[in-house]
NUTITOR-263582 format. One record per residue (C-alpha): residue in three letters; x, z, y. Coordinates in steps of 0.02 Angstrom, whole numbers, padded with zeros to 5 digits, always signed. Example, Ala and Ser with C-alpha at 12.3 -4.5 7.8 and 13.67 -1.06 7.14 Angstrom:
2
ALA+00615+00390-00225;SER+00684+00357-00053;
! end
This chain:
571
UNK+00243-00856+01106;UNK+00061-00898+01098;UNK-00027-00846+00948;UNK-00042-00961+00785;UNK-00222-01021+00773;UNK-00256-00998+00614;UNK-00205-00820+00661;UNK-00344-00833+00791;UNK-00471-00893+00685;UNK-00450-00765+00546;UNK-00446-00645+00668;UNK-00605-00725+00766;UNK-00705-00725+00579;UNK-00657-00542+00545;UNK-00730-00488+00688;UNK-00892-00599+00687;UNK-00915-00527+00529;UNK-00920-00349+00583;UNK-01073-00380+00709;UNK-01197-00262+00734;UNK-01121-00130+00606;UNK-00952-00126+00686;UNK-01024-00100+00850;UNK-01127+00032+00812;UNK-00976+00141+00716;UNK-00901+00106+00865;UNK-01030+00171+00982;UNK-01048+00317+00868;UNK-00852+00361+00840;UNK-00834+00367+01037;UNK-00981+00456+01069;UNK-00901+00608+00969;UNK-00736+00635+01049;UNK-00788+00772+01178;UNK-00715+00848+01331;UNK-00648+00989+01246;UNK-00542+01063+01079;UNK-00648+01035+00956;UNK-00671+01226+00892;UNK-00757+01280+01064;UNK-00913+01213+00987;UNK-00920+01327+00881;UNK-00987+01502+00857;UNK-00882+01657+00852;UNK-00911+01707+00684;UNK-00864+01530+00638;UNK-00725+01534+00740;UNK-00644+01693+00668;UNK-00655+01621+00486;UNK-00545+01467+00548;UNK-00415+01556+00634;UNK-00429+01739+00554;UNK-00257+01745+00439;UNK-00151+01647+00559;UNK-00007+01740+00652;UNK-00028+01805+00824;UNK+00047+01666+00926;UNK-00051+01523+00856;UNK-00226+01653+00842;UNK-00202+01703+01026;UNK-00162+01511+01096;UNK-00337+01443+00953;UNK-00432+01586+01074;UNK-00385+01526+01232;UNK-00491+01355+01209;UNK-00358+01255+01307;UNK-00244+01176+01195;UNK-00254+01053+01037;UNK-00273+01130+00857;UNK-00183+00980+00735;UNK-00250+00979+00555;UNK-00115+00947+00434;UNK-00186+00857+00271;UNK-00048+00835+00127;UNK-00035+00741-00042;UNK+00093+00869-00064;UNK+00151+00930-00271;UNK+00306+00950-00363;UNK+00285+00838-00484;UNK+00309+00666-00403;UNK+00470+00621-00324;UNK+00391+00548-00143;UNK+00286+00698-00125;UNK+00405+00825-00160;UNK+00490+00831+00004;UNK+00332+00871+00112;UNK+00337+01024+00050;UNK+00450+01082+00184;UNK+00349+00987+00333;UNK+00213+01091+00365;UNK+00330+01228+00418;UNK+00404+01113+00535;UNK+00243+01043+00599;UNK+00168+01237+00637;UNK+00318+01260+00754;UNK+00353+01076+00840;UNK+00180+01108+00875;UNK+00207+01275+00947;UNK+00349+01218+01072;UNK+00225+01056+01106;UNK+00097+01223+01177;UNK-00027+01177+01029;UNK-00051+01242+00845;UNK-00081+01149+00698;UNK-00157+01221+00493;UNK-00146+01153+00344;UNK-00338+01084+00334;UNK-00331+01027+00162;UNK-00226+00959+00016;UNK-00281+00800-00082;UNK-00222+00757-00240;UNK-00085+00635-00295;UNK-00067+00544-00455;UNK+00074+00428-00501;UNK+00054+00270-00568;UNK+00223+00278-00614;UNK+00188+00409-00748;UNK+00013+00373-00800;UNK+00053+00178-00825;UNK-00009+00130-00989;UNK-00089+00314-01017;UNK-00266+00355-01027;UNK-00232+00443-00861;UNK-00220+00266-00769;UNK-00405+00246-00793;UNK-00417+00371-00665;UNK-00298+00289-00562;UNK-00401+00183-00459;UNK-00540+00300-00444;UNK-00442+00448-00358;UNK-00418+00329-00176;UNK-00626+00396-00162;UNK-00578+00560-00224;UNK-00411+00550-00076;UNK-00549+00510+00044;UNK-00682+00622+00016;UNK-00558+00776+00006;UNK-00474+00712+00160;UNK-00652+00707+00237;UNK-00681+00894+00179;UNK-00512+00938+00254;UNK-00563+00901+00427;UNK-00762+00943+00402;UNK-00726+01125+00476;UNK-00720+01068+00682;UNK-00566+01156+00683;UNK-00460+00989+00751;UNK-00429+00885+00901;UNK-00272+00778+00799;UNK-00228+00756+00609;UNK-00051+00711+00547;UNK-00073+00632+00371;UNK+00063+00668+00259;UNK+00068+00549+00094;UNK+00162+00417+00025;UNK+00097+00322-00136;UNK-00016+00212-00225;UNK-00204+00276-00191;UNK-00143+00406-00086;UNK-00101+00304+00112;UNK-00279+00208+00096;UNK-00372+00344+00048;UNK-00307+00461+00197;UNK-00350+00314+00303;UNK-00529+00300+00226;UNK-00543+00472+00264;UNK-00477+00500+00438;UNK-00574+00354+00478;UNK-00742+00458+00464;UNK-00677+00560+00583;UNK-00634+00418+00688;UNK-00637+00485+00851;UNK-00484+00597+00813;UNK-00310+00541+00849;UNK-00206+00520+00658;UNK-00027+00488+00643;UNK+00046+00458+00489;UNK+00207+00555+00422;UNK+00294+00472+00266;UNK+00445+00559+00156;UNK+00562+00401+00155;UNK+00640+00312-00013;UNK+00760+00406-00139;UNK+00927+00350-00128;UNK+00979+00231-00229;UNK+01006+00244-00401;UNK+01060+00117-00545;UNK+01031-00058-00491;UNK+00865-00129-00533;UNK+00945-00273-00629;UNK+01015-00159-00754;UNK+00847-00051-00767;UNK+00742-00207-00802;UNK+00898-00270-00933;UNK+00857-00094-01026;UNK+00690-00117-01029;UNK+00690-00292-01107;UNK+00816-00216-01240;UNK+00682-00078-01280;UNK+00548-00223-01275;UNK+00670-00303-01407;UNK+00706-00154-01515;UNK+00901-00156-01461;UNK+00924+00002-01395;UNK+00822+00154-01437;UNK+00730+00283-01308;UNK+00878+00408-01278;UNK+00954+00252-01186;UNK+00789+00201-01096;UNK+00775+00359-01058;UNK+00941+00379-00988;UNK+00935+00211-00899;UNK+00756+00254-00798;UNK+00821+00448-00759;UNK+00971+00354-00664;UNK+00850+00239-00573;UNK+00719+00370-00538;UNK+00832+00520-00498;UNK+00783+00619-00352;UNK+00657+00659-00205;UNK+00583+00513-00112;UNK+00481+00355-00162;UNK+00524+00257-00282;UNK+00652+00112-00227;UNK+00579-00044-00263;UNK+00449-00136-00173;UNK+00263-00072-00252;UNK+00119-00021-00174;UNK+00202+00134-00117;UNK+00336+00054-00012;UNK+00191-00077+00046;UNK+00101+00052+00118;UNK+00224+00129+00228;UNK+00246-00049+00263;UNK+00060-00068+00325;UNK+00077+00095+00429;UNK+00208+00005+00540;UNK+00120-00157+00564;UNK-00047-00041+00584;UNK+00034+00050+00721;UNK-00020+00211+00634;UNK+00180+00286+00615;UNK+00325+00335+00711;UNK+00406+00183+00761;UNK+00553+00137+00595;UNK+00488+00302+00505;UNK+00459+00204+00335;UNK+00622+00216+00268;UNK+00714+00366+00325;UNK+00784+00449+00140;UNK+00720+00625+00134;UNK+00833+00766+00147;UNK+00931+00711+00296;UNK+00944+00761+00478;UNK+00835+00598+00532;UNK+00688+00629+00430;UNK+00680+00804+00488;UNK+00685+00733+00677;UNK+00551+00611+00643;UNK+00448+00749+00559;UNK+00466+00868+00688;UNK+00418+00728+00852;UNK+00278+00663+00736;UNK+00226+00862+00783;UNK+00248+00853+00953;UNK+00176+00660+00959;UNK+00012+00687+00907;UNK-00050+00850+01020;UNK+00023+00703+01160;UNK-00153+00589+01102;UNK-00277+00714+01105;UNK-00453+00688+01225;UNK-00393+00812+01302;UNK-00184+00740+01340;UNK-00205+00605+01472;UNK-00143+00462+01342;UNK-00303+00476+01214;UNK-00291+00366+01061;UNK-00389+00401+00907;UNK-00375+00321+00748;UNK-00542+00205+00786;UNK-00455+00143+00915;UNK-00288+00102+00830;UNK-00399+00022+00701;UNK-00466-00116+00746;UNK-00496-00304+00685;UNK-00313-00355+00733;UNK-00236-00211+00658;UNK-00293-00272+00509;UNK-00226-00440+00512;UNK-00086-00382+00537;UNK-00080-00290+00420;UNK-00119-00424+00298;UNK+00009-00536+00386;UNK+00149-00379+00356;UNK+00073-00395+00162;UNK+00123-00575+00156;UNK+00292-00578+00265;UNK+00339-00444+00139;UNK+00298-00482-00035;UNK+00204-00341-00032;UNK+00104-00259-00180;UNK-00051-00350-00231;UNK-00157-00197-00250;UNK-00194-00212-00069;UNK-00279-00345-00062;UNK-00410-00195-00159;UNK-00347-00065-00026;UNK-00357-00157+00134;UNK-00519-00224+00106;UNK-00585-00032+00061;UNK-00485+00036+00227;UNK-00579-00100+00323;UNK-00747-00057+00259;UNK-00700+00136+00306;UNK-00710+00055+00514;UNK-00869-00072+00477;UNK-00749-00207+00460;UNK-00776-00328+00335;UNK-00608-00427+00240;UNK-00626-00534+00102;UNK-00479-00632+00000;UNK-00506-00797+00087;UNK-00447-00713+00240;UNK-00280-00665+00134;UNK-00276-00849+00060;UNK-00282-00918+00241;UNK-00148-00806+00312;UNK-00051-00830+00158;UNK-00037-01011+00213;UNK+00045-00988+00369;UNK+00141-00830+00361;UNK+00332-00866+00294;UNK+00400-00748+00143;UNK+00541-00655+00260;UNK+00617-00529+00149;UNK+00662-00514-00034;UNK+00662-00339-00093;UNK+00654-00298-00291;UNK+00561-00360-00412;UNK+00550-00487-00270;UNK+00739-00501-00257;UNK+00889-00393-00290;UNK+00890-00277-00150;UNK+00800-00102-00149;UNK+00699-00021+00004;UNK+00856+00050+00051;UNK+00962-00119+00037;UNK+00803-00197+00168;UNK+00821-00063+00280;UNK+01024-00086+00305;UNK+00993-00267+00325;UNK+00881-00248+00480;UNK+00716-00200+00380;UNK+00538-00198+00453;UNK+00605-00205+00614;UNK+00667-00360+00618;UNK+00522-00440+00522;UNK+00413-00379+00658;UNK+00514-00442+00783;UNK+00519-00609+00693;UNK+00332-00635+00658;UNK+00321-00584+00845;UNK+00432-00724+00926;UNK+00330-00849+00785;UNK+00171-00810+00850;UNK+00112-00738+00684;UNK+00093-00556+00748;UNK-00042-00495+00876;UNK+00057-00411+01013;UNK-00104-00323+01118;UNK-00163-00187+01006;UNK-00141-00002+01025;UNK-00026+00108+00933;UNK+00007+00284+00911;UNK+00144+00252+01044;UNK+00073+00140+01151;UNK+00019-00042+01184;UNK+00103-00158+01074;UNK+00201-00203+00939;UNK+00364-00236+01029;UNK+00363-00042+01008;UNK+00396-00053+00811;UNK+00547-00182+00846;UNK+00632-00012+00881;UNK+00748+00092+00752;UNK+00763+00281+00762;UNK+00925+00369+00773;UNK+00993+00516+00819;UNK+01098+00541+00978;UNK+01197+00688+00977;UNK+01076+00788+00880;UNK+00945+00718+00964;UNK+00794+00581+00906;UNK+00798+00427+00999;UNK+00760+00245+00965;UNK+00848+00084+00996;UNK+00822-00078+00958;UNK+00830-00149+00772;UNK+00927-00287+00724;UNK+00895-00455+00805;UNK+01001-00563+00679;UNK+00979-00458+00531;UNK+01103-00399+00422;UNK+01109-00529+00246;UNK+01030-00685+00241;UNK+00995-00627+00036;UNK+00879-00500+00098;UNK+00796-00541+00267;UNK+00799-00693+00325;UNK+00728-00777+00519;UNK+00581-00836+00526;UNK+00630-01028+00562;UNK+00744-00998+00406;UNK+00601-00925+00280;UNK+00638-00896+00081;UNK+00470-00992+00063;UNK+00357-01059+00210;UNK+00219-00955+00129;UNK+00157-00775+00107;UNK+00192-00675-00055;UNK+00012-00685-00120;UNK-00110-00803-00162;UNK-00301-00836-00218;UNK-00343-00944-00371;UNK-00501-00992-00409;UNK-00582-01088-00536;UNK-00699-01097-00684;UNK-00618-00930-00768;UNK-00698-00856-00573;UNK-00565-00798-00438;UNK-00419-00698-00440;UNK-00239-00643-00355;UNK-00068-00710-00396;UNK+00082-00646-00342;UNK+00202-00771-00300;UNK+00357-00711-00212;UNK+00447-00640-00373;UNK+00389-00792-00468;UNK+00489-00948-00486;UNK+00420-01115-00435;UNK+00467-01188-00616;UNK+00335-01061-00682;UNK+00206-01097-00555;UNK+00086-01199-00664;UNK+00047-01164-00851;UNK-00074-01252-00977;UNK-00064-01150-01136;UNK-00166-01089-01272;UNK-00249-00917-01224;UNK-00236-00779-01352;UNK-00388-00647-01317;UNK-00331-00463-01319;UNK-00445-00316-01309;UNK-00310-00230-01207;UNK-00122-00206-01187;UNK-00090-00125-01307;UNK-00139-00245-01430;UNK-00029-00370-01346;UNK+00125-00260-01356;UNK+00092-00229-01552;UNK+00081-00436-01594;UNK+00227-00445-01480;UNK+00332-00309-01596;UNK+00254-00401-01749;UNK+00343-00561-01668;UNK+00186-00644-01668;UNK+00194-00718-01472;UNK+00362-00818-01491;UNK+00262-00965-01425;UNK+00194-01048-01258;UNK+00031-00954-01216;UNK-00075-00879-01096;UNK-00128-00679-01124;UNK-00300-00665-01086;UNK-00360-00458-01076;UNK-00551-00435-01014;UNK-00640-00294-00999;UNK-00497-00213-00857;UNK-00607-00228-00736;UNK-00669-00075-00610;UNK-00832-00061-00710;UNK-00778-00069-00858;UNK-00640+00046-00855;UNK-00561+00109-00679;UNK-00444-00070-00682;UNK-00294+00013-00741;UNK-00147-00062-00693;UNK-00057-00177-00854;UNK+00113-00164-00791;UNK+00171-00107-00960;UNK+00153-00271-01018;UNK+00289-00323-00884;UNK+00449-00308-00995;UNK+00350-00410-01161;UNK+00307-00554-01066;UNK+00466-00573-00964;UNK+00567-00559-01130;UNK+00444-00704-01187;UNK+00490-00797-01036;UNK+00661-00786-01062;UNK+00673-00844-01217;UNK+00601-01009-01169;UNK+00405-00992-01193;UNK+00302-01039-01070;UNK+00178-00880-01047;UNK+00063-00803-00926;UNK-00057-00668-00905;UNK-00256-00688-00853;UNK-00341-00508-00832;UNK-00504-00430-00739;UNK-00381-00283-00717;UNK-00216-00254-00617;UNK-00049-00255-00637;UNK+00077-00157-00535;UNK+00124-00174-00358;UNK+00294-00209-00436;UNK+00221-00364-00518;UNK+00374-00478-00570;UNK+00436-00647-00616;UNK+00301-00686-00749;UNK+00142-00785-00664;UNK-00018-00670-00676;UNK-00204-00698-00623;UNK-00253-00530-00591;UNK-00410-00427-00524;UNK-00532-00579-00602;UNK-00695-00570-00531;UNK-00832-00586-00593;UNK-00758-00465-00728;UNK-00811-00472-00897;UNK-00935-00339-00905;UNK-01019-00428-00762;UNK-01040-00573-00845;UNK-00881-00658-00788;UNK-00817-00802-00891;UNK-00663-00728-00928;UNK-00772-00618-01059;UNK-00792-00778-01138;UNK-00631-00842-01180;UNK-00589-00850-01358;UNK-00407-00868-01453;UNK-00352-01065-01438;UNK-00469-01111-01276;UNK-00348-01208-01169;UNK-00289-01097-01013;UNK-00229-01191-00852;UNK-00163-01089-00718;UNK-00081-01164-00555;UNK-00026-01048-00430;UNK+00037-01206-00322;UNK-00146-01292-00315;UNK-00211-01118-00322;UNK-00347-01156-00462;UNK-00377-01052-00641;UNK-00466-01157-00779;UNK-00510-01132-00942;UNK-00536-01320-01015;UNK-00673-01284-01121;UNK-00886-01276-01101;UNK-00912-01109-01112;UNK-01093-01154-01011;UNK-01164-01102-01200;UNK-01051-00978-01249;UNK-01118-00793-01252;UNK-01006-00682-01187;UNK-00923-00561-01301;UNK-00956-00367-01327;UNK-00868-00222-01241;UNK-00743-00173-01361;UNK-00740-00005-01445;
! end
């Protein structure tokens, strides 16, 4: 199927963009993968730091100069759910590696915080910030010229794109990415979002939320609905940078293990020094990207990537920018509906055919460039491919060509909408993101009265103080990433949809985020310019009219605000 041209000509802009700087990170990424293990560069006493307290196997086999040494960097900690089970893989890693004739040591840790629990904290200020932090202590992981591979093991929000920003300074190394899979699933997501509008309401008390979200959220693995965390294990597939199908494997089973185990064995298969050399600057190139965005789109995916993308990008000299999204958006069908999206969870999408049969779909539409390297090869046909196990042993087949509900997945000639999941708006209130896909047309386009709110928390106390029982729009500056790390607003989620229910028309305008599980109430999102910059949307006061129009993509305020100072930070 030839390719679409719009396809083409994002693709064609992307990399006229790059120019002279991605030529020369190029030049200088290839010019550092040598002709031998990494370590032999270095002096002895160096040498005998690195490998001084490992066992005598791996020590005599790191002496020998001869084989690959794989760094292992981990988001592992107890605390969240989706990192929890990598505890066990490094373990696994140190001995697939072993029977592979390499070694492989935990380089580094990096740290993982959950938006999940800091969401409407002080802690999600932080948030945002701790991708740099990711990729810097990612960065310091490998620094020691210890490694010839890296296997990346994270799952969640920040934690995926900064690993990628990070390996990506060590772009001449070969990176494969190792995921933990989804939780099974717990109490429907219907019933958790019910609960949560009763608490919004006062109806039932916190013993029952609490109940209600321990049921949802109830053992290892990510989360199950589709947020950023789920998008990026998403993006890993369509960026060739995982196991063919390893996104949704649920932890704790013989599968994952497998997967685990070959990801091992894989990755000492791409070093310089393996006969099938592919580093991660290779993998990552201009059309990896756009797929990647086109993956975003097919999906629903989580809006915060159209933040995350555009930072892994910059990590290769390759420049993105939202009108590349917008344009992509346009031509790239909505092919699965996974919650808040639609009804089914990660686990629901995977039964039904899951990522492998959207690639396969956005392949045979043209939507999908075919001729970029992988960790496993040349092409994306690879990742049309499911992994199973055949009599105890990993092997891969193909995925579903049909798919398995038309609720869930759905052909591309027989899209839920002919367009992507996300979309720009721009106007006189500056230029932002909408999510779409979870949105219903009827509540595409809102004119309303703004009411200013110095942050969400305000908004949730007038809502308790019944004080929003009316059409408006919610306007909260001063989110922004200057300002104050652009937490995520998802806590507003449950207010606003109870507002919609009842009748009201309502919206949200903000300079900060909301969560990659944004839901059925419209929201302009990630404003820019933000309001400490300036941005009008620091000048909107309470009773400016507020027009909003996902379907013409604009975001007006109808009032001169040409004399209008802006107004102060708040306190």
């Amino acid at each position: 199927m030839a390719l679409h041209p719009v396809l083409e000509q994002v693709t064609d802009r992307i990399i006229a963009r790059g120019g002279d700087s991605r030529r020369r990170w190029l030049d200088e990424m290839r010019a550092r993968a040598g002709a031998k293990v990494e370590r032999s560069h270095l002096a002895c006493t160096n040498l005998a730091h690195g490998m001084a307290a490992m066992p005598d196997r791996p020590k005599l086999l790191l002496k020998q100069m001869e084989r690959p040494n794989v760094a292992i960097v981990s988001a592992y900690n107890d605390m969240l759910s989706a990192h929890q089970p990598l505890g066990a893989y490094p373990a696994w890693i140190k001995e697939a590696a072993l029977e592979a004739g390499a070694t492989a040591q935990f380089a580094g840790g990096v740290p993982a915080m959950c938006d999940g629990v800091t969401q409407g904290q002080a802690g999600m200020e932080l948030s945002l910030f701790s991708r740099d932090v990711i990729a810097m202590a990612t960065a310091v992981a490998l620094s020691h010229q210890m490694f010839d591979a890296a296997l990346y093991l994270g799952v969640c929000d920040k934690i995926v794109p900064g690993l990628v920003m990070g390996a990506l300074s060590f772009g001449h190394l070969p990176a494969l990415f190792v995921p933990a899979g989804p939780m099974t699933t717990g109490v429907g997501n219907d019933e958790k979002a019910h609960i949560r509008q009763l608490y919004a309401e006062g109806k039932v008390g916190r013993d029952q939320l609490l109940e209600a979200e321990s049921r949802a959220y109830h053992g290892p693995g990510t989360c199950t609905f589709y947020g950023t965390a789920n998008s990026n294990q998403m993006l890993m597939e369509f960026m060739g940078l995982h196991l063919p199908g390893a996104s949704f494997v649920n932890p704790g089973t013989p599968l994952r293990e497998a997967l685990t185990r070959e990801a091992a064995r894989h990755v000492v298969s791409l070093w310089h020094g393996g006969g099938r050399y592919m580093p991660i600057g290779e993998v990552l190139d201009e059309k990896a990207f756009v797929n990647g965005m086109v993956g975003l789109m097919a999906t629903g995916g989580s809006t915060n990537h159209t933040l995350h993308l555009v930072a892994m990008a910059r990590a290769a000299c390759i420049e993105l920018n939202w009108d590349d999204f917008h344009a992509l958006s346009e031509i790239v069908p909505l092919l699965a509906r996974v919650y808040p999206n639609g009804k089914a969870d990660v686990n629901g999408f995977q039964a039904a055919g899951g990522l492998q049969f959207v690639i396969r779909e956005l392949l045979g539409a043209g939507l999908l460039h075919d001729d970029v390297n992988t960790v496993v090869g040349r092409g994306m046909s690879d990742y049309c491919r499911e992994p199973w196990l055949q009599d105890g042993r990993l092997a891969w087949r193909d995925g579903s060509a049909t798919g398995g509900d038309a609720s869930i997945v759905r052909p591309a000639a027989q899209p839920f909408s002919p367009n992507g999941g996300l979309r720009v708006l721009a106007g006189n209130l500056g230029r932002s993101i909408i999510k779409i896909s979870a949105v219903d047309p009827a509540h595409y386009r809102i004119e309303a009265p703004a009411i200013v709110f110095a942050d969400q928390e305000d908004v949730l106390a007038a809502f308790q103080r019944g004080e929003l029982d009316r059409d408006f729009v919610a306007v909260v500056p001063w989110q922004g990433p200057a300002a104050n790390g652009m937490p995520e607003l998802h806590k507003l989620t449950p207010a606003l949809g109870v507002l919609q229910s009842r009748g009201y028309r309502v919206a949200l305008v903000t300079d900060g985020r909301m969560s990659g599980a944004s839901g059925k109430v419209p929201a302009a999102i990630h404003v820019t310019p933000e309001a400490l910059h300036g941005g009008a949307i620091g000048k909107v006061r309470t009773g400016d009219l507020v027009r909003l129009d996902a379907e013409s993509g604009t975001l007006d305020i109808l009032t001169n605000l040409d004399t209008r100072p802006p107004a102060e930070l708040p306190d």
